[in-house]
N, C-alpha and C positions, 0 to 999 in steps of 0.2 A: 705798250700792250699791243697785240699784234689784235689782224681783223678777226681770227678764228678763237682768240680768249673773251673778247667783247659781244660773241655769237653765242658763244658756250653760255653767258652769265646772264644773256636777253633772257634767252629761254629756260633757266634755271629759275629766274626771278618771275616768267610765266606760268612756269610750274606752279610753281608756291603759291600764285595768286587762284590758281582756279582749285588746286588742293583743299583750301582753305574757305571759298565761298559758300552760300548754301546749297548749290549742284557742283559737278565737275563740268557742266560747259556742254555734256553732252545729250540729248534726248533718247530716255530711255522708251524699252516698251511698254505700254499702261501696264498698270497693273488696277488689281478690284480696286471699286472705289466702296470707303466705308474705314474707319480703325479697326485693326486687328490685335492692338496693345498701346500700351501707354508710350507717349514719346517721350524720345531720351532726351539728347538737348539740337538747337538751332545749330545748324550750320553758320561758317562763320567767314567772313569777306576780309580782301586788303583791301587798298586803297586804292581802288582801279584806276587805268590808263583812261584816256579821253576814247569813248564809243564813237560808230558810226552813224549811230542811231539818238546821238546827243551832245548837246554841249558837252565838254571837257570836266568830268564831277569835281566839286570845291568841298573840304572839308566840312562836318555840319558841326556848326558851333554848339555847344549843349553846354547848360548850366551842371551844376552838381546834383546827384539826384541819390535819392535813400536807395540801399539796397535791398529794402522790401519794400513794401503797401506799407500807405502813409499811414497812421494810428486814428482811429475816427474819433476818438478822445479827447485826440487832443487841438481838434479844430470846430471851430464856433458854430459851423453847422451841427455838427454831432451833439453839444450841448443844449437845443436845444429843446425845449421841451413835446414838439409835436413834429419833431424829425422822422422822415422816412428811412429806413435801411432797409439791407439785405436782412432777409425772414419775415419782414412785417408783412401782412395780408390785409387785404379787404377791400372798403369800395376808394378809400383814398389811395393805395397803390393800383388798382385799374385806373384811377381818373390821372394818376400820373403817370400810365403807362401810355396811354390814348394820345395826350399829350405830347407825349416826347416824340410817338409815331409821328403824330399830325407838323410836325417840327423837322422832322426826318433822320431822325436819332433812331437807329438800327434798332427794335427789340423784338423780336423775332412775333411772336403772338401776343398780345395782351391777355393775363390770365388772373392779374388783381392780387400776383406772389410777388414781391421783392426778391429775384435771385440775380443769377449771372448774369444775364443779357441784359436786367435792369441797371444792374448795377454800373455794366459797359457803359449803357447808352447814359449814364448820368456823369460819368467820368467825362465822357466827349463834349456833354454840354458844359459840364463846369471848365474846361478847357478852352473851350470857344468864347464864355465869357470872363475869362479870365481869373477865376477863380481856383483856388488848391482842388487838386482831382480828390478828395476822399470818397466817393460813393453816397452820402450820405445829402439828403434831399432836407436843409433844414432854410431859413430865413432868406440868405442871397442867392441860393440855389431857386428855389421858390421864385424870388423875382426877374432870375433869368427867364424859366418857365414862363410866366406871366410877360414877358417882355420879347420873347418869341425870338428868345437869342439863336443866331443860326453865325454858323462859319461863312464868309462869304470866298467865291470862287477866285482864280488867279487867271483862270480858263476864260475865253469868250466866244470862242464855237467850238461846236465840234463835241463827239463823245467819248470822256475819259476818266482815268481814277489821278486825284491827285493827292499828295502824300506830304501834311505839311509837318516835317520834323522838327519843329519850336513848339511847336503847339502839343505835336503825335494825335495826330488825326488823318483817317483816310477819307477822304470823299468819293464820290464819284459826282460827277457833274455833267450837264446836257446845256450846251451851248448857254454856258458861262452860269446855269443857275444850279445849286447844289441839290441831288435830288436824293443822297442818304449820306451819313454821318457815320464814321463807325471810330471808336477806339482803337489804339493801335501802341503797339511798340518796336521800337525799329533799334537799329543799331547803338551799341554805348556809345559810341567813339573811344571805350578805352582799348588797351592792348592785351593780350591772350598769349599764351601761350597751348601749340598744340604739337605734338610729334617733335618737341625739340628746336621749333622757329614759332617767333614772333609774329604774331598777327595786330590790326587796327580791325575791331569791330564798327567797321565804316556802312553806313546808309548812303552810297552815291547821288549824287544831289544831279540832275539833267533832266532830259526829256528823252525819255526810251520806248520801247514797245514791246508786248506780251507777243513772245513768239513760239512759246511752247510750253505746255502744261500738264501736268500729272493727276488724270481723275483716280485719287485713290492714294497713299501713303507712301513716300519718297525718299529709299534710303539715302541721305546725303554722304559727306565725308567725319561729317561729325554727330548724324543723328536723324532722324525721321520726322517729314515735314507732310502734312496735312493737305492735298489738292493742292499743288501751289501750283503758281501760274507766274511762269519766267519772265523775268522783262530788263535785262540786263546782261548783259554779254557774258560775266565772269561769276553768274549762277544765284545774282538778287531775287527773291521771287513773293510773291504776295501769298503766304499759303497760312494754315491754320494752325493752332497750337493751343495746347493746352492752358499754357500760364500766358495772358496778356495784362502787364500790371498799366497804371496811367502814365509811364514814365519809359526811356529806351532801357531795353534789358536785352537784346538778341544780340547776335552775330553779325546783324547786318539788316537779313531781312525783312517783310513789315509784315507783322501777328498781327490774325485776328481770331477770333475764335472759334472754332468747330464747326459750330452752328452758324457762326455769320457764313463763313466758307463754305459749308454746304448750301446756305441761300444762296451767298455769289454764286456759285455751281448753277444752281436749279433755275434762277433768273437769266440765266446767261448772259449776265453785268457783263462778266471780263474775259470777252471772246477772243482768241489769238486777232492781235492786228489793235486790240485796244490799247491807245498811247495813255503811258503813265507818266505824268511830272512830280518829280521829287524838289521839292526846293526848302 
């Protein structure tokens, strides 16, 4: 094989890689910020090459996971009898939303409703303490609560998000202590298919940095992403999404919800220059 066939197939196989990720690699001009329709699907990653901006990514190991939301049915919190869910009201969902703030479990306002962002930030904790994500606030959930279970950092200076793909949890953390919790879904690691070539929906595992961001809805190559905020060379990006279930379900890059996304926005958590570790 000569030097000008082995040039042709470098960049043929670079193609494909930024084709496929959740940008194409290049910073577009803003657009409003705000949904203007419903998102179609994530953008979706190969297996990238070693960054400049990080170690060389390793595959992320992942167990088998359902392909929807676990059944609350059919787990021991759900049966029992003075279980919180999603719809419940009153002063025991305020006292356990107050809670989960004071813990640093993302839920937007405390409002004494069991909905979406309650139901995120109960998933993040049953995952921190090791428990099946169902949403559902019954007996071991309860003594996580009471037990003041928090994710601990990987970090120990410095200000960053980190992104732990066993677990799927996003952090952000200030010099080494965790200062909010959020839900997350990141990449399957299975393969796809899109335009006729094979993709690995891969979450690259390194330490990278957020270098450009989109306040406002981002056509990708495969679909429209939420504010995201880029931090990996071949188009990873931390942005918002409709469906973030307890488990990897994207393309790659790491959901969180509308509303957490527009907090990260308005807080200005994740300013370009903020280093993200994925491990």
């Amino acid at each position: 094989m000569n030097s000008r066939d082995i040039t042709v197939r470098v960049t043929s196989a670079a193609v494909l890689l930024l084709v496929a990720a959740c940008g194409d690699g290049r910073q577009p001009a803003p657009t409003s910020s705000g949904p203007s329709h419903a998102v179609t699907s994530t953008p979706s990653p190969l297996p990238p090459s070693a960054s400049t901006t990080g170690a060389a990514p390793r595959p992320a190991p992942t167990t088998a996971l359902p392909s929807s939301s676990p059944s609350p049915s059919r787990t021991p919190e759900a049966g029992a009898r003075d279980a919180l869910r999603r719809g419940d009201t009153g002063d025991a969902v305020q006292a356990l939303q107050e809670r989960l703030d004071r813990l640093g479990y993302w839920i937007g306002e405390p409002d004494g409703s069991f909905g979406l962002l309650t139901e995120q930030a109960v998933y993040a904790l049953q995952k921190a303490a090791g428990l099946r994500p169902d949403g559902v606030v019954g007996p071991r959930t309860r003594a996580a609560l009471e037990n003041g279970k928090r994710p601990d950092a990987r970090s120990t200076d410095g200000h960053l998000a980190e992104v732990d793909l066993d677990r799927q949890l996003l952090m952000i953390v200030d010099d080494g202590e965790v200062s909010r919790v959020f839900n997350t879904s990141t990449g399957t690691f299975e393969h796809y298919v899109h335009e006729g070539k094979t993709y690995l929906a891969d979450t690259p595992r390194g330490r990278w940095t957020i270098d450009w961001q989109v306040d406002g809805w981002r056509d990708g190559p495969l679909g429209r992403l939420y504010r995201p905020k880029y931090f990996q060379e071949q188009g990873i990006a931390i942005h918002g999404y409709t469906s973030v279930p307890p488990y990897p379900a994207s393309h790659g890059c790491v959901r969180v919800t509308l509303s957490a996304m527009d907090w990260l926005w308005a807080q200005d958590v994740l300013p370009k220059k903020t280093r993200v570790w994925v491990y």
